[in-house]
C-alpha positions as CSV (number, residue, x, y, z in Angstrom):
1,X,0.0,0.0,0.0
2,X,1.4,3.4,-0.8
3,X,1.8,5.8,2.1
4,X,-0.2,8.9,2.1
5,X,2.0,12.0,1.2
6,X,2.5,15.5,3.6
7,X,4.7,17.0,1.3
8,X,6.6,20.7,1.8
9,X,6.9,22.4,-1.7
10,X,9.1,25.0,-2.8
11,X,9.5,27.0,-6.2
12,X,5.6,26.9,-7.1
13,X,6.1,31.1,-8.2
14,X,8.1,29.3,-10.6
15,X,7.2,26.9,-14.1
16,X,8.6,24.2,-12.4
17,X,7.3,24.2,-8.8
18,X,3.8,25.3,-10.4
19,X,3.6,22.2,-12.4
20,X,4.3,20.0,-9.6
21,X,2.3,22.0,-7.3
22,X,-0.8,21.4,-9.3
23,X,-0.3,17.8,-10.2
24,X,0.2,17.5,-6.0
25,X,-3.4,19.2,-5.6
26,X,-5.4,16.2,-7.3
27,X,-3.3,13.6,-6.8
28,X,-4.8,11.2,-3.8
29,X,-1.5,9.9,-2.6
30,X,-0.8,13.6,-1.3
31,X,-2.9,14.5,1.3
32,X,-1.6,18.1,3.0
33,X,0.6,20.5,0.9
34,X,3.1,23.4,2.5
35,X,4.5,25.8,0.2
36,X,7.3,28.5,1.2
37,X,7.0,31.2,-1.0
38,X,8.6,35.1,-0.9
39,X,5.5,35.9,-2.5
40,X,2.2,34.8,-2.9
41,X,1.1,31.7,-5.4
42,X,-2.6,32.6,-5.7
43,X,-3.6,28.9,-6.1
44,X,-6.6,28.2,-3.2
45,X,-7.0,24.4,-2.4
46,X,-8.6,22.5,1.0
47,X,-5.1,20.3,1.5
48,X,-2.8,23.5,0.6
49,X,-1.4,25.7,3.0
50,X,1.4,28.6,2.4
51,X,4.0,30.3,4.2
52,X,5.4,33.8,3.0
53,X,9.2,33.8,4.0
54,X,11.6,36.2,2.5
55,X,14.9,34.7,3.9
56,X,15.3,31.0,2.7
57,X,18.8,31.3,4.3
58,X,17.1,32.0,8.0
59,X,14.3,29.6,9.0
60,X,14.6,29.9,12.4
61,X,10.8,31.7,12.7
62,X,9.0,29.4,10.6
63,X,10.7,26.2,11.9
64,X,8.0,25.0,14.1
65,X,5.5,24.9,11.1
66,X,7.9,22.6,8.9
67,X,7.6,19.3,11.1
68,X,5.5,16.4,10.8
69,X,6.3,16.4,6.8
70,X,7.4,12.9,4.8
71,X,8.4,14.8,1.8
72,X,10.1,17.6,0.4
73,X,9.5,18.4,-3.9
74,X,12.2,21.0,-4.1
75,X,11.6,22.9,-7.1
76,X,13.4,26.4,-6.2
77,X,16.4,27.1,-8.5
78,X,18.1,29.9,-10.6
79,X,19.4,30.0,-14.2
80,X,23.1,30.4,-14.6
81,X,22.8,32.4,-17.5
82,X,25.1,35.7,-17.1
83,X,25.7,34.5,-13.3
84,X,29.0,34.8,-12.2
85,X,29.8,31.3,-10.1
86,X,30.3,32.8,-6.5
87,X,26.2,34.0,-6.6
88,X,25.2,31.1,-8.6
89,X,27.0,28.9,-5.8
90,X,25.4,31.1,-3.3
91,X,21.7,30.7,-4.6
92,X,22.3,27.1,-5.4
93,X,23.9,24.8,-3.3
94,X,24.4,27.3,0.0
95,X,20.7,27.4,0.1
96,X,19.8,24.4,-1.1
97,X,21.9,22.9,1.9
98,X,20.6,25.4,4.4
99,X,17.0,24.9,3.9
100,X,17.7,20.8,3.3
101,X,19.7,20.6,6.3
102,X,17.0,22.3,8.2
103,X,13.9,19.6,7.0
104,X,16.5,16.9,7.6
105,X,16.7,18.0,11.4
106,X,12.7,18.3,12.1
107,X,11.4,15.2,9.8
108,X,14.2,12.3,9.9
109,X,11.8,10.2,7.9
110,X,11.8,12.5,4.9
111,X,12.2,11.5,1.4
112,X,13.8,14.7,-0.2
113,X,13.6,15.2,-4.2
114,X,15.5,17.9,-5.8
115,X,15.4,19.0,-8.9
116,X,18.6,19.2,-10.8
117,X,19.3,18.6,-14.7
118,X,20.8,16.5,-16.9
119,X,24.7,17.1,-17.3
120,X,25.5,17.1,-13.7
121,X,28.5,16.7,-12.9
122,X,29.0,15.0,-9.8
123,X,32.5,14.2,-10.1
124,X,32.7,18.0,-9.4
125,X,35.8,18.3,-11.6
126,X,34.1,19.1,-15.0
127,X,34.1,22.5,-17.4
128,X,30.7,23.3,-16.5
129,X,30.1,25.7,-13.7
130,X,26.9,24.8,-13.6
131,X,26.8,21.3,-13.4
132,X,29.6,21.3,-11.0
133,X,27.2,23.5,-8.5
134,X,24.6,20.8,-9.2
135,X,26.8,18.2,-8.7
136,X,28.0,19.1,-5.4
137,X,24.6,19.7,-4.5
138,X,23.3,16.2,-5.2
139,X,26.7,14.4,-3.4
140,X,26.1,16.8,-0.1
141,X,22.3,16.3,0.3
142,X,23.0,12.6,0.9
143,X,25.2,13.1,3.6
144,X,22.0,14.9,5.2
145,X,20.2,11.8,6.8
146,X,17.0,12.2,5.2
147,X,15.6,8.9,4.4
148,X,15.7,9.2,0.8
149,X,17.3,11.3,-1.7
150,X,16.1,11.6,-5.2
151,X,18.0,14.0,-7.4
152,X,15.7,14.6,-10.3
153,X,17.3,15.0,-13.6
154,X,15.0,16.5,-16.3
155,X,16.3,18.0,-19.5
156,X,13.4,19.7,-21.8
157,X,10.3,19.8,-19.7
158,X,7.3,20.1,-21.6
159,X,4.7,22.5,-19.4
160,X,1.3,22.0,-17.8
161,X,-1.3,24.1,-20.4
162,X,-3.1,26.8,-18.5
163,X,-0.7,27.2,-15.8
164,X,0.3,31.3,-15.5
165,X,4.2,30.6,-14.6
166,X,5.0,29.1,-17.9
167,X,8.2,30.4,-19.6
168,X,7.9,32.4,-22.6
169,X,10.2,30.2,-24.6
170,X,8.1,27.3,-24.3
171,X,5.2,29.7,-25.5
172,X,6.3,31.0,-28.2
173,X,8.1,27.1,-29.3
174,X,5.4,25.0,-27.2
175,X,4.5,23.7,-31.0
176,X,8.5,22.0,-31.7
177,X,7.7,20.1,-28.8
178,X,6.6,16.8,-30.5
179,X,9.2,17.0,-33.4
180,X,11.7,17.4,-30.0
181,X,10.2,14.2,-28.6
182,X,10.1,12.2,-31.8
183,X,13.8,13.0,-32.9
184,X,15.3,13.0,-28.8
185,X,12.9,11.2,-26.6
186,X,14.8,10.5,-23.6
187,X,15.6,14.7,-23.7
188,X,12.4,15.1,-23.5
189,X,9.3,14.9,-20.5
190,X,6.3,16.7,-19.5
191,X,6.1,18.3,-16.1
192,X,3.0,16.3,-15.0
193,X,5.4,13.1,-15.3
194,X,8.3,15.0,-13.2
195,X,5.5,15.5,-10.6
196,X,4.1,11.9,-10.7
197,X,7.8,10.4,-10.8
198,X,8.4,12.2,-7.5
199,X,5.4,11.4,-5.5
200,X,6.2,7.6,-7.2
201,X,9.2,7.2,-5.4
202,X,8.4,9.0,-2.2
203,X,5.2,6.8,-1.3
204,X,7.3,3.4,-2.5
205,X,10.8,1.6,-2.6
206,X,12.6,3.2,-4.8
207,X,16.6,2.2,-4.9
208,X,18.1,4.2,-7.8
209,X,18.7,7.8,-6.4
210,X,19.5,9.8,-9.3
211,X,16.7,9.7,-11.8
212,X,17.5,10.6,-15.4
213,X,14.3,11.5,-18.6
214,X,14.0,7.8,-18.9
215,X,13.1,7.1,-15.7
216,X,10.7,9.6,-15.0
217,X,9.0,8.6,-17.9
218,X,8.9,5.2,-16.5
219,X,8.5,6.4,-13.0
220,X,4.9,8.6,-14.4
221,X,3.2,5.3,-16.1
């Protein structure tokens, strides 16, 4: 039997964390939703309750409202596009860790899914700056005694129609998708099947913990 879901979400302001969000809100294995925001999400749901925080590096006040969780969709992240490495690091992994490390102390039986890429690097030693933040990322959060760690790897991520936090280059070349997932379809998934891949492994046994296209396809089925 699958166990039920109390899941803490992060990133919904964003395409990704909306996605997940709203596949979260009608799914049945997920029962109560938290979502940190610095601003509000304007979604309205009976199992959803949100927290406006503005320092993700100081929890301290909200800390008492972030127990009794079994899961944590972490969906907050920046593009490293014209970031120097030093802010990028800062805004990736340093708070990555800092809010992780926090859950990991109040809910020891936690499965924690972050949301990474495909490319990382988790030898730490490769060209990319970006997938060497990543990389260190996913390598420190399993020293973090959660009970599972799931580094999510998608690539392309086809969006959820209707949602408001879509990114305008998926707008304006939503209609290439197909022709993407014909010619590269392991490059390729939809962000209802990130969101079903990562309640998937959090209510069952799940032994592979970094999950590449391929297996979130398989995971969603």
């Amino acid at each position: 039997m699958n166990k039920k879901l109390n899941v803490i979400i992060t990133g919904v302001t964003g395409m990704v964390g909306e996605g997940v969000l709203n596949e979260c809100l009608y799914n049945t294995d997920v029962e109560r939703i938290l979502v940190i925001n610095r601003k509000p999400c304007g979604m309205s749901h009976p199992k959803l309750k949100e927290i406006l925080h503005s320092d993700f590096f100081n929890l301290s006040s909200i800390e008492s409202e972030l127990r009794n969780y079994n899961a944590c969709f972490f969906c907050l992240g920046v593009s490293s596009v014209g970031m120097k490495e030093p802010e990028y690091f800062r805004l990736t992994y340093t708070l990555t860790m800092h809010v992780a490390t926090t859950l990991a102390k109040l809910n020891n039986d936690m499965s924690f899914c972050y949301i990474s890429g495909s490319g990382t690097d988790t030898t730490e030693k490769g060209k990319l700056m970006w997938a060497r933040v990543k990389g260190k990322t996913e390598n420190d959060l399993q020293q973090l005694g959660f009970a599972n760690v799931f580094n999510f790897r998608p690539a392309i991520l086809q969006p959820t129609k209707g949602l408001k936090n879509t990114l305008k280059l998926y707008t304006y070349f939503g209609w290439l998708m197909p022709f993407v997932k014909l010619l590269t379809p392991n490059y390729i998934c939809s962000l209802q099947q990130l969101a079903k891949a990562m309640i998937e492994v959090s209510t069952k046994v799940y032994t592979k913990n970094i999950i590449e296209v391929k297996d979130i396809i398989a995971l969603s089925k």
